[in-house]
C-alpha positions as CSV (number, residue, x, y, z in Angstrom):
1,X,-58.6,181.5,90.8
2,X,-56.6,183.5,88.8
3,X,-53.6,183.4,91.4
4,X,-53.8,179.0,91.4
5,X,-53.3,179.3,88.1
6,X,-50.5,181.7,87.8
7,X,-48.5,179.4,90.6
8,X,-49.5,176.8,88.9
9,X,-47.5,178.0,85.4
10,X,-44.3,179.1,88.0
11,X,-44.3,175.5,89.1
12,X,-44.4,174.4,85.8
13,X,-41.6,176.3,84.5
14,X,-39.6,175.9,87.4
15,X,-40.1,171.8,87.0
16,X,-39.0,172.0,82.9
17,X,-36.2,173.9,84.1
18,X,-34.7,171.8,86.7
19,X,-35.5,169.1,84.4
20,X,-33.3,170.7,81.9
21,X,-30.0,170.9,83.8
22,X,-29.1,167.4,83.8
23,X,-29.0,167.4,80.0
24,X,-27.1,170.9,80.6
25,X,-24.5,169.0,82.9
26,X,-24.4,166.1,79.9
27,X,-23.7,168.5,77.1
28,X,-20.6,170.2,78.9
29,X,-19.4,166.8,80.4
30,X,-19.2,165.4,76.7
31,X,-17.6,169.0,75.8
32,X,-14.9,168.4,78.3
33,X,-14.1,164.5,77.2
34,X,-12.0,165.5,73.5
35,X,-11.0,163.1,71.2
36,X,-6.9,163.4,70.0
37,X,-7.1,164.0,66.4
38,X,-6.4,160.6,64.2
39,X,-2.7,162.1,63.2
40,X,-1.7,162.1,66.5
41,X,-2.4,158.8,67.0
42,X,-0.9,157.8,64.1
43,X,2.2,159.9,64.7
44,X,2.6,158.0,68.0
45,X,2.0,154.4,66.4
46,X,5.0,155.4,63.6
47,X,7.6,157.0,66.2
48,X,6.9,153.9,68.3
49,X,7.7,151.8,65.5
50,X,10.9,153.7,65.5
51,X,11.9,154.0,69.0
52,X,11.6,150.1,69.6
53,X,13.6,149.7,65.9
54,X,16.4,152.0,67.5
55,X,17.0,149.5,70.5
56,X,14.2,150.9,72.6
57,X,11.3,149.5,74.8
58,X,8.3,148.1,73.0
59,X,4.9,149.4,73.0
60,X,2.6,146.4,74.0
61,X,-0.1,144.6,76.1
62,X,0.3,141.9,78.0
63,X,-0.9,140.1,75.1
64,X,1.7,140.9,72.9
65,X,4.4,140.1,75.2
66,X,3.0,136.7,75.9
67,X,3.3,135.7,72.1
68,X,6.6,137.3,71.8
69,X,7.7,135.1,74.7
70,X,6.9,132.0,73.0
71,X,8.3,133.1,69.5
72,X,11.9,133.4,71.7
73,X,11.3,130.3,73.2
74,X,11.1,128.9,70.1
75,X,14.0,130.4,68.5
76,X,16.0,129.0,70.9
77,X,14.5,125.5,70.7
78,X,15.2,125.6,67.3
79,X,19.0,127.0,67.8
80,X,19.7,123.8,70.3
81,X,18.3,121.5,67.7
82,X,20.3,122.3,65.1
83,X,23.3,122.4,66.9
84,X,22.4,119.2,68.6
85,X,22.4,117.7,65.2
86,X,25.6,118.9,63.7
87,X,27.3,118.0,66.7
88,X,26.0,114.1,66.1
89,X,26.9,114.8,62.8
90,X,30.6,116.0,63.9
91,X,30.4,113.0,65.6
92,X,29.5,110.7,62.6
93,X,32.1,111.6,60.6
94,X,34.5,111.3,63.7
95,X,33.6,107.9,64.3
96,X,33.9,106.6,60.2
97,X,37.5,108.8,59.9
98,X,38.4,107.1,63.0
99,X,37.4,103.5,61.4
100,X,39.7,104.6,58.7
101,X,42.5,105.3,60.8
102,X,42.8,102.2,62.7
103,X,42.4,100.3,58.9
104,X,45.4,102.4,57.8
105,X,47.0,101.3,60.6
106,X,46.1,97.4,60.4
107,X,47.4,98.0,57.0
108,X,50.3,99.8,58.0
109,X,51.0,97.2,60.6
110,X,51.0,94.7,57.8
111,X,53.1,96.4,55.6
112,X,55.6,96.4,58.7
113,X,55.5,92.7,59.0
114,X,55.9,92.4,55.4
115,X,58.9,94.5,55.0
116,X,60.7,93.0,58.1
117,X,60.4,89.4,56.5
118,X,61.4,90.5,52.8
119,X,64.3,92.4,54.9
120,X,65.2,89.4,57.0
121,X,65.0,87.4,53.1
122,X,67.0,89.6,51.7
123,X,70.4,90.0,54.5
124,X,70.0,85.6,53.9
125,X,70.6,86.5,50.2
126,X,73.1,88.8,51.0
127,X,74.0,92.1,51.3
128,X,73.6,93.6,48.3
129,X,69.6,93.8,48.1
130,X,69.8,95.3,51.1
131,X,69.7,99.0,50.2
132,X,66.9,98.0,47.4
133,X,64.8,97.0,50.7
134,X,65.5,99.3,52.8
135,X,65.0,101.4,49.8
136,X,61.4,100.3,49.1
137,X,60.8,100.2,52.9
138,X,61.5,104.0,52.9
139,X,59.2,104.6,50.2
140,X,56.2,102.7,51.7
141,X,56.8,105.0,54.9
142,X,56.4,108.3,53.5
143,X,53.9,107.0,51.3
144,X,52.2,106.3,54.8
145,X,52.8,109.6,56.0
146,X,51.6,111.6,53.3
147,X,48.5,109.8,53.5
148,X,47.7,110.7,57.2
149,X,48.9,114.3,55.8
150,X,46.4,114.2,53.5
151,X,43.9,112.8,56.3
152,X,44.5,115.7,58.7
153,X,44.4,118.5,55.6
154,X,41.1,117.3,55.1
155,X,39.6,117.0,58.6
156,X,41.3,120.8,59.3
157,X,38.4,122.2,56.9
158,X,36.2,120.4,58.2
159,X,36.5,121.5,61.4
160,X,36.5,124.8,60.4
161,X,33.4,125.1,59.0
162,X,31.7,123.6,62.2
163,X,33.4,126.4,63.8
164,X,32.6,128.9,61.6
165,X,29.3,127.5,61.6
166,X,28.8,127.5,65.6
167,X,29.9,131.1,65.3
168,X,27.3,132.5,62.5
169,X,25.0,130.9,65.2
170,X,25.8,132.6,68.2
171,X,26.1,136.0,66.2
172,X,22.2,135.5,64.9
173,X,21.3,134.5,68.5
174,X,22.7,137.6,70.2
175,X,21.3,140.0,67.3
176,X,18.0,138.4,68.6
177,X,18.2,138.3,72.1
178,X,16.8,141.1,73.9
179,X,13.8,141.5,75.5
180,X,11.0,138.9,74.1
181,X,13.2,137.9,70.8
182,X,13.1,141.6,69.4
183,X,16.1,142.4,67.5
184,X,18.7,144.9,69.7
185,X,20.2,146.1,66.3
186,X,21.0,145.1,62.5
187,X,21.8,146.9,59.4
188,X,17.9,146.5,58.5
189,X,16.7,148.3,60.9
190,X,17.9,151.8,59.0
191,X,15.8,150.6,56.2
192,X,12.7,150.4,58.0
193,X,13.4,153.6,60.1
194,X,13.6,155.7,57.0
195,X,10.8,154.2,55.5
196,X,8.5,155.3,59.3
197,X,10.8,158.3,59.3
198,X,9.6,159.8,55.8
199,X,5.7,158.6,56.4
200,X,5.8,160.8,59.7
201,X,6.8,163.7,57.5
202,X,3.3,163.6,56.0
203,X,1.4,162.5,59.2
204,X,2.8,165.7,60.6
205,X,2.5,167.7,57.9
206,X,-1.3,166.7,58.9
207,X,-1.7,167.4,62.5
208,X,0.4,170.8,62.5
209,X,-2.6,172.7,61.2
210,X,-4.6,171.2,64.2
211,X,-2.3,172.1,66.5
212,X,-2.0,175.8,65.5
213,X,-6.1,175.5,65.5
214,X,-5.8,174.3,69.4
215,X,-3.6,177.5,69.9
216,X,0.2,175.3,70.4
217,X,2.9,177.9,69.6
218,X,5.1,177.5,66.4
219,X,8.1,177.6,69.0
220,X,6.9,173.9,70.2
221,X,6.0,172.3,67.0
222,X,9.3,174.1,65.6
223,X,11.1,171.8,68.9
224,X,9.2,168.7,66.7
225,X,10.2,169.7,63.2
226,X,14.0,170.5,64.1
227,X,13.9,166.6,65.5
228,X,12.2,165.4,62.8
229,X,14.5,167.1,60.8
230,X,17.7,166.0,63.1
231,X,16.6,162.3,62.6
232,X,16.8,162.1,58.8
233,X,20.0,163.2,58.8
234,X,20.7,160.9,61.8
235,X,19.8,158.1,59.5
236,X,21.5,159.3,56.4
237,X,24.7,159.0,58.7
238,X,23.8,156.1,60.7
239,X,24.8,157.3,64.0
240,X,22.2,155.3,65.9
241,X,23.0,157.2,69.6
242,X,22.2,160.6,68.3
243,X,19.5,159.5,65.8
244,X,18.0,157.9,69.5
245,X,18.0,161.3,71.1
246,X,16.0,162.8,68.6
247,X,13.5,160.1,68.7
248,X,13.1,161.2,72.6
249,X,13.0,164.5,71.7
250,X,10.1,163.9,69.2
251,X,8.4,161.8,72.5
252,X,9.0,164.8,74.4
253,X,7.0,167.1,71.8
254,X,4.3,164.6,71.3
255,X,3.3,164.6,74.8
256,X,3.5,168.1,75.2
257,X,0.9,168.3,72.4
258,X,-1.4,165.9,74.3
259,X,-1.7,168.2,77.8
260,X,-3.8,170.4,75.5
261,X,-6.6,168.6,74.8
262,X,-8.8,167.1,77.4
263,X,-9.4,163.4,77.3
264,X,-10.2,160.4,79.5
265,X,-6.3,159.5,79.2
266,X,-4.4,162.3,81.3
267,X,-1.7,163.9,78.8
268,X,0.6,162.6,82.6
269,X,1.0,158.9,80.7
270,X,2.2,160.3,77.9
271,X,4.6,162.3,79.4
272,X,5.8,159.4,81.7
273,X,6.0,157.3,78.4
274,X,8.6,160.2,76.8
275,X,10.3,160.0,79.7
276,X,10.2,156.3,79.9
277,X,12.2,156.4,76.8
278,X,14.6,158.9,77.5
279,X,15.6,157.1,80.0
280,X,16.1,153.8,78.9
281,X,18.4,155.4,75.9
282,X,20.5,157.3,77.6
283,X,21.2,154.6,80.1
284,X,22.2,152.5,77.1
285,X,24.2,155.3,76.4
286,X,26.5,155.2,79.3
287,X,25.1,159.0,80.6
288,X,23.1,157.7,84.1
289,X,23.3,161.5,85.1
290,X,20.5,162.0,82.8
291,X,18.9,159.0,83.5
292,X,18.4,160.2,86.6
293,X,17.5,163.4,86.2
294,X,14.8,162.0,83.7
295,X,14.0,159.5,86.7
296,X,13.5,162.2,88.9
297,X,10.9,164.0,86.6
298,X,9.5,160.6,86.1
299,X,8.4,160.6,89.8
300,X,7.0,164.1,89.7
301,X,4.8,163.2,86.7
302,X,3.4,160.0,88.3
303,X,2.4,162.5,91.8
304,X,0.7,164.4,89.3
305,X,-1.1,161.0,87.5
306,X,-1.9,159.5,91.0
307,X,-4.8,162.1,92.1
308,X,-6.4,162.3,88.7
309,X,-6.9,158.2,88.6
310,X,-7.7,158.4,92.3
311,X,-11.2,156.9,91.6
312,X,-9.9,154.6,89.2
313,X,-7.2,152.5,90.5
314,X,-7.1,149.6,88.9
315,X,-4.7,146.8,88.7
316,X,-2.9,148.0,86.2
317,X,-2.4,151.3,87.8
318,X,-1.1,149.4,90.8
319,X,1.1,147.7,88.5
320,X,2.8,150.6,86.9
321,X,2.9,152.1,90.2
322,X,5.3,149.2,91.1
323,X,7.2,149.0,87.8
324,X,8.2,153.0,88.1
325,X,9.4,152.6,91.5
326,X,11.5,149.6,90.4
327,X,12.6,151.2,87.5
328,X,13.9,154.3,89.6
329,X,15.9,151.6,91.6
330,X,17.3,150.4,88.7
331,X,18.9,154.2,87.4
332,X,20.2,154.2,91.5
333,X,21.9,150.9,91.0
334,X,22.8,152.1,87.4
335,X,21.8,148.1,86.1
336,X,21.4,148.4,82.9
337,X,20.0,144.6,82.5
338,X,17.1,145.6,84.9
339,X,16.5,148.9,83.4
340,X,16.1,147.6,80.3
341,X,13.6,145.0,81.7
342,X,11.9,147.3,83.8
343,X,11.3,150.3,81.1
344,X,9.5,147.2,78.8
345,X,7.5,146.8,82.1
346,X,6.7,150.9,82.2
347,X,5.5,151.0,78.7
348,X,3.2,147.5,78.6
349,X,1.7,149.0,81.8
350,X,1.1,152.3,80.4
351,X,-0.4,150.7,77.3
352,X,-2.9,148.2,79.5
353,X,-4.3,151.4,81.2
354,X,-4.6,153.5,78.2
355,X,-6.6,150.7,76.5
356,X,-8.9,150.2,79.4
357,X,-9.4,154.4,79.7
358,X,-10.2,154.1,75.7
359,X,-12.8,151.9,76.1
360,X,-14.6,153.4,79.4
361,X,-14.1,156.9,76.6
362,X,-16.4,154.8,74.3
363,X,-18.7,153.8,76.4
């Protein structure tokens, strides 16, 4: 009796402890899945902010590109219907100056007739009203003439200003016609660089102390720091090429920061998304021999990526699967129209899967 009930208690504890690992598993599962701290985040969201003000690829979901398509449609509508209309203004005023012309000219005509007969009067009366005639005659001619003088003196300005007008125009339409209407440069955009530039002083100023917690060495948030630094001065001088490489280098830091903490969103898209960057700048630049060297790492990062989302393949995966490989054939053909296309295409795809990821994290 005594031995049933001792393998009856065995049984029992054996059956409370299997029943216990699955809640074991749980516990280290949610262990593994960390969340990036809030200042990273927002360290991203304000060098984005500044990438995409220094001529660089935007940061959006298919959602945002679709209004920012139809804001640049519009634009444009709105260009052709204002120069539509000054040209049928151009055209009004052509029309009424030409009415006045062919008046002058019925008068002028007139005058003509008029003079002849006073003239032919006159040589019956005899010569010496002649020269009086001819006199007066001469007169009413350069009267005649300074008044089509006059005419074309003010038509000239006129002109002008359409022209100048036509040209203010164009300008404003090629400082706004990049990808989906966003501005590829203007004086302003120092202004609002600065103003990111000096908030990501204190956002970092924030996350550094997390990072030394998560054990990142001072020499890599020192590579951060000196870019940080490298950018304000960048600014101060506006030299927009160099203040672009330190904006990369920033990228570069940032995702090396990521690869340290364990998330649903492999630190690989982040990485592929400084690189992104890098390369669409320094393509800009003129210098495709980094572009592809940066296009070449770009590969090796996504052979990395492919495993890690092998159970999780989703459109979107497919899709920036595609836009990489097209973007690497851009850099070959060194076309900088496509690139610049196609590294807009990287980063929306990037940003579609790390949304999805987020939300299968929070579920």
């Amino acid at each position: 009796m005594c031995k049933k009930i001792l393998l009856f208690f065995i049984i029992l504890i054996q059956i409370i402890s299997l029943s216990g690992c699955p809640g074991e598993d749980k516990s280290a599962k949610e262990e593994e899945a960390e969340q990036i701290p809030n200042t990273m985040e927002q360290a991203y969201e304000e060098l984005d902010q500044i990438v995409t003000l220094l001529n660089g690829p935007i940061f959006g979901s298919r959602d945002m590109v679709e209004q920012l398509k139809t804001q640049q449609i519009q634009m444009l509508a709105e260009i052709t219907a204002d120069r539509t209309g000054k040209m049928d203004t151009a055209e009004q005023t052509g029309n009424g100056e030409s009415d006045k012309k062919e008046q002058e000219s019925e008068a002028g005509s007139e005058e003509k007739q008029q003079g002849e007969k006073e003239g032919k009067k006159s040589e019956e009366q005899g010569n010496g009203g002649s020269g009086e005639e001819k006199g007066s005659k001469g007169q009413g001619g350069e009267e005649k003439e300074n008044k089509e003088q006059e005419n074309g003196q003010d038509k000239k300005p006129e002109e002008d200003a359409q022209k100048t007008d036509a040209k203010e125009t164009e300008k404003t339409f090629k400082q706004e016609q990049s990808l989906f209407g966003i501005s590829q440069w203007n004086e302003e955009n120092w202004k609002m660089i600065k103003v990111l530039t000096d908030s990501l002083y204190f956002t970092w100023n924030s996350l550094q102390p997390e990072l030394v917690n998560k054990g990142i060495s001072t020499n890599q948030t020192g590579y951060f720091n000196a870019a940080l630094e490298d950018m304000s001065r960048f600014i101060m001088e506006e030299d927009i090429e160099n203040a672009q490489i330190a904006a990369f280098r920033m990228a570069e830091a940032l995702a090396a920061f990521s690869s340290y903490y364990r998330t649903k969103i492999p630190a690989e898209l982040k990485r592929i998304q400084s690189l992104t960057v890098g390369i669409h700048f320094f393509a800009g630049q003129g210098d495709w021999e980094k572009s592809q060297e940066l296009a070449n790492l770009l590969q090796q990062e996504f052979s990395k990526l492919k495993p890690l989302m092998q159970n999780d393949q989703s459109q979107s995966f497919q899709m920036l699967e595609f836009s990489l490989a097209d973007l690497n054939n851009s850099v070959q053909k060194q076309d900088l129209n496509l690139l610049v296309l196609r590294t807009n295409l990287v980063t929306s795809n990037l940003r579609e899967i790390e949304s999805e990821l987020s939300q299968g994290q929070g579920q």
